[in-house]
Backbone as ProteinMPNN parsed JSONL, in Angstrom:
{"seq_chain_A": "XXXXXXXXXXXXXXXXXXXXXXXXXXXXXXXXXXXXXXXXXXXXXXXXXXXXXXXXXXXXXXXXXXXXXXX", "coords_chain_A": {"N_chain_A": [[84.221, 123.102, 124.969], [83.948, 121.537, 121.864], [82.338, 118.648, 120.383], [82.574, 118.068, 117.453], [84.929, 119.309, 116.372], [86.544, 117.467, 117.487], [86.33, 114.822, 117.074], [86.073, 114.859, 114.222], [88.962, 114.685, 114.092], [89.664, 112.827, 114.679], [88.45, 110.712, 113.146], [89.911, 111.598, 110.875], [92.649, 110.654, 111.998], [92.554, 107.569, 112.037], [91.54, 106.964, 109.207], [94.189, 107.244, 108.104], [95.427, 105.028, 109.952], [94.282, 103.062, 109.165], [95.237, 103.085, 106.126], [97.802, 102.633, 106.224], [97.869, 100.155, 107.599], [96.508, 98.847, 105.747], [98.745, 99.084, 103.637], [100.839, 97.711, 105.17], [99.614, 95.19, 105.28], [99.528, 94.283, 102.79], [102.102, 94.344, 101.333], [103.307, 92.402, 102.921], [101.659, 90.196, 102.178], [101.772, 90.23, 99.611], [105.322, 90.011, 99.432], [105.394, 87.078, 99.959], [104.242, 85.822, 98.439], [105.916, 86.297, 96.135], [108.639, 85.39, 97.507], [106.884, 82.41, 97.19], [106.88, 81.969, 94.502], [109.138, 81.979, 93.488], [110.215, 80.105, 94.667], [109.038, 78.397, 93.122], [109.873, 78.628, 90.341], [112.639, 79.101, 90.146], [114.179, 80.177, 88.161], [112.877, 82.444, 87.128], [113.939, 84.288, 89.095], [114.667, 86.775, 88.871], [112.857, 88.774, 87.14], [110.127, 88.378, 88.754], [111.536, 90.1, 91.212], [111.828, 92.184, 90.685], [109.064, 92.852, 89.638], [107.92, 92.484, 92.254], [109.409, 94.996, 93.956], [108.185, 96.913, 92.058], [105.883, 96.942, 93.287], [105.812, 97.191, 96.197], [106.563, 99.197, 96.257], [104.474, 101.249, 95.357], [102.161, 100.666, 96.281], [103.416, 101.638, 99.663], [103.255, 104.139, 98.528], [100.274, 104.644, 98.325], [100.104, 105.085, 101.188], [101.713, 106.812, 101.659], [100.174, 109.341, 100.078], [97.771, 109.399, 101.629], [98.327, 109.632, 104.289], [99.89, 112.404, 104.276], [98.346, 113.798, 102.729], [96.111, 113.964, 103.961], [96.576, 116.22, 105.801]], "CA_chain_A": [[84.9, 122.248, 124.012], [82.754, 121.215, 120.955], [82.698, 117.651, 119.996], [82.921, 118.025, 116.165], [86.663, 119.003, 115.753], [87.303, 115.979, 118.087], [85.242, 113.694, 116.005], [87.332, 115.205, 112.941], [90.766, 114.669, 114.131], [89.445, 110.935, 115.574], [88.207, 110.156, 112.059], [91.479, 111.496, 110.581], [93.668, 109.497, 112.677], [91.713, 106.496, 111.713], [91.919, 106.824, 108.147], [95.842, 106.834, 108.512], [95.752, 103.772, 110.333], [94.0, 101.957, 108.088], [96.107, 102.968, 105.129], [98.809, 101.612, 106.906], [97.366, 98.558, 107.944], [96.657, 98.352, 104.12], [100.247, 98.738, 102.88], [101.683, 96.547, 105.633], [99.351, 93.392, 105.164], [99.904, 94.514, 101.198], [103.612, 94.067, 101.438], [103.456, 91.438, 103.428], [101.336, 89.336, 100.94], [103.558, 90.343, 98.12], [106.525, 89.191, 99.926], [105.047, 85.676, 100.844], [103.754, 85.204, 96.882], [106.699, 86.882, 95.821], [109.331, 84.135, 97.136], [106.733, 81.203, 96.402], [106.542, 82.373, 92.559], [110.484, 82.208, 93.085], [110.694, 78.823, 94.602], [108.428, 77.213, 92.371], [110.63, 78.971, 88.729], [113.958, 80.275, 90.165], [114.955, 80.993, 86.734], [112.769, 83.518, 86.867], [114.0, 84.783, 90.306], [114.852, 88.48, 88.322], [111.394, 89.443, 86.569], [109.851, 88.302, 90.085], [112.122, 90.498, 92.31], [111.408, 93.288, 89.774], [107.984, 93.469, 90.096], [107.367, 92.977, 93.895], [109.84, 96.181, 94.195], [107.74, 98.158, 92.009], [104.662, 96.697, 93.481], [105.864, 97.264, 97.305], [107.068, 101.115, 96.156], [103.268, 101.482, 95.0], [101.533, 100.028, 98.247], [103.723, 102.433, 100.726], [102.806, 105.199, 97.826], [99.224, 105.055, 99.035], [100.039, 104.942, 102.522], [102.147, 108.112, 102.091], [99.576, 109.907, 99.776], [97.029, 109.261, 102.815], [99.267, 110.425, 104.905], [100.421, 113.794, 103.637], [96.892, 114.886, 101.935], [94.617, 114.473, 104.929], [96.949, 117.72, 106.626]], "C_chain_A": [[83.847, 121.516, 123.187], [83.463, 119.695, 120.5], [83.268, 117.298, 118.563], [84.073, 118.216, 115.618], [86.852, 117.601, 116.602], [86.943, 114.947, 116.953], [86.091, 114.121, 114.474], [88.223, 114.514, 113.145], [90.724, 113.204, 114.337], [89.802, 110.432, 113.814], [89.631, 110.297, 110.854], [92.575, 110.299, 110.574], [93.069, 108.053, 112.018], [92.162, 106.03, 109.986], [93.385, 106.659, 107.528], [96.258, 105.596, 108.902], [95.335, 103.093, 109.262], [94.543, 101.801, 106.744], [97.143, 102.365, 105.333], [98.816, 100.354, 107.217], [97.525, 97.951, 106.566], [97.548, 98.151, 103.396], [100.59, 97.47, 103.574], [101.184, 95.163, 104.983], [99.468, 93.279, 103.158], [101.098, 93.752, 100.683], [103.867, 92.799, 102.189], [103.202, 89.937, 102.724], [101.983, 88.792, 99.618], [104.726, 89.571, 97.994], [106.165, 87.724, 99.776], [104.842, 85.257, 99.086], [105.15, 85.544, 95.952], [107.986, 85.14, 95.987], [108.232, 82.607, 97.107], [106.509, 80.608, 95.206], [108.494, 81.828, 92.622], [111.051, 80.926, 93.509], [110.177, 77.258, 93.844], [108.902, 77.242, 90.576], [111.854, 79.557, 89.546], [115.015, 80.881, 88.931], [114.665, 82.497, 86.409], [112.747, 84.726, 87.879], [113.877, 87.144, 89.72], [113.871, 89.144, 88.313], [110.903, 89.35, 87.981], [109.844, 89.184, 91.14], [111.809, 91.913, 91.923], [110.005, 93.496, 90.167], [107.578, 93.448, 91.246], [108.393, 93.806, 94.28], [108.858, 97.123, 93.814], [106.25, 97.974, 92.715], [105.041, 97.655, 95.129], [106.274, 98.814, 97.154], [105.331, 101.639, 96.402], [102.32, 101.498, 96.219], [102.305, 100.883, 98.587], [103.455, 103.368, 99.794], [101.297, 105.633, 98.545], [99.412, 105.434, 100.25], [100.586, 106.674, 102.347], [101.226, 109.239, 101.449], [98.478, 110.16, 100.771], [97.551, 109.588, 103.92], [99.76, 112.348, 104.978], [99.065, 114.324, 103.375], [95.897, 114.949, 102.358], [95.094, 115.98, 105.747], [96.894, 118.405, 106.13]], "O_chain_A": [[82.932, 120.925, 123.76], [84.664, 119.511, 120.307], [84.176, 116.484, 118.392], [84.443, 117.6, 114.618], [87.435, 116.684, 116.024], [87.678, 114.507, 116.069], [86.684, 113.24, 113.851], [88.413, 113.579, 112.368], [91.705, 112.481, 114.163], [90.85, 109.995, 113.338], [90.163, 109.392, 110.209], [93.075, 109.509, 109.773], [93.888, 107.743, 111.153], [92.867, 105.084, 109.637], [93.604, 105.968, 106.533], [97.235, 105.038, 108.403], [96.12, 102.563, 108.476], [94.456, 100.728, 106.147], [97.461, 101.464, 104.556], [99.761, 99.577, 107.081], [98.249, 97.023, 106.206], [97.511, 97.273, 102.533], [100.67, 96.386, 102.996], [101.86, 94.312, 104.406], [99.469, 92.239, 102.5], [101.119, 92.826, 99.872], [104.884, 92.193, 101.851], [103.947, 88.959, 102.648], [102.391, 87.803, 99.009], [105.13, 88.829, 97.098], [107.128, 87.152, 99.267], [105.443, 84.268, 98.665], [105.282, 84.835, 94.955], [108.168, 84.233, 95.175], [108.898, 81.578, 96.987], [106.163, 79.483, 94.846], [108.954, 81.298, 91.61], [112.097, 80.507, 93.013], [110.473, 76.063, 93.845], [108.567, 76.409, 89.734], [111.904, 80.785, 89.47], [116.015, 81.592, 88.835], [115.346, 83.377, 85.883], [112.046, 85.735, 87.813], [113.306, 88.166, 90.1], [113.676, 90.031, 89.144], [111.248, 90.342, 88.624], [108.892, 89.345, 91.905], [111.55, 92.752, 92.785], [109.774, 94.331, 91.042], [106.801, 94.354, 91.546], [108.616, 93.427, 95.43], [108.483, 98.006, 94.587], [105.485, 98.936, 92.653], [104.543, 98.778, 95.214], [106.229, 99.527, 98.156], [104.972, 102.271, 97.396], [101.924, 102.451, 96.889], [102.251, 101.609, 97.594], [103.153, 104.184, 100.664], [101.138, 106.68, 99.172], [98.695, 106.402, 100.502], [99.952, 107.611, 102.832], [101.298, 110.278, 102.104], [98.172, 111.352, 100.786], [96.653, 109.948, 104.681], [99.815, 113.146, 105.914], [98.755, 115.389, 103.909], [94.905, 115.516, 101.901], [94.258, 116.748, 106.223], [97.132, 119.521, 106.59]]}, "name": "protein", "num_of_chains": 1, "seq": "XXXXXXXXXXXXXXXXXXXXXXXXXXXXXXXXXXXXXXXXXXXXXXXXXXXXXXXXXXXXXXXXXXXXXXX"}
């Protein structure tokens, strides 16, 4: 058993996690700035809600492009 596919598939796995890690604490951020943009103007609760959708689509976009295009 040769170490170098292991050491592949490790480094793989790895790079997955950390895209993930990267969306979640992404989305998570978003969220948190997201309603304190909305409790400090709730007029402009709309525009707001609008862009941390397309933002939080974008963020899990990487995650799934990193995902899918290391197999």
């Amino acid at each position: 058993m040769s170490i170098i596919p292991m050491l592949a598939e490790i480094t793989g796995n790895v790079h997955i996690a950390m895209a993930a890690l990267g969306a979640g604490l992404g989305i998570g951020i978003l969220g948190s700035k997201a309603a304190e943009a909305t409790g400090r103007n709730p007029g402009a609760s709309t525009p707001i809600l609008v862009n941390a959708i397309i933002f939080a689509a974008l963020a899990e976009g990487v995650f799934i492009l990193s995902a899918f295009a290391v197999k």
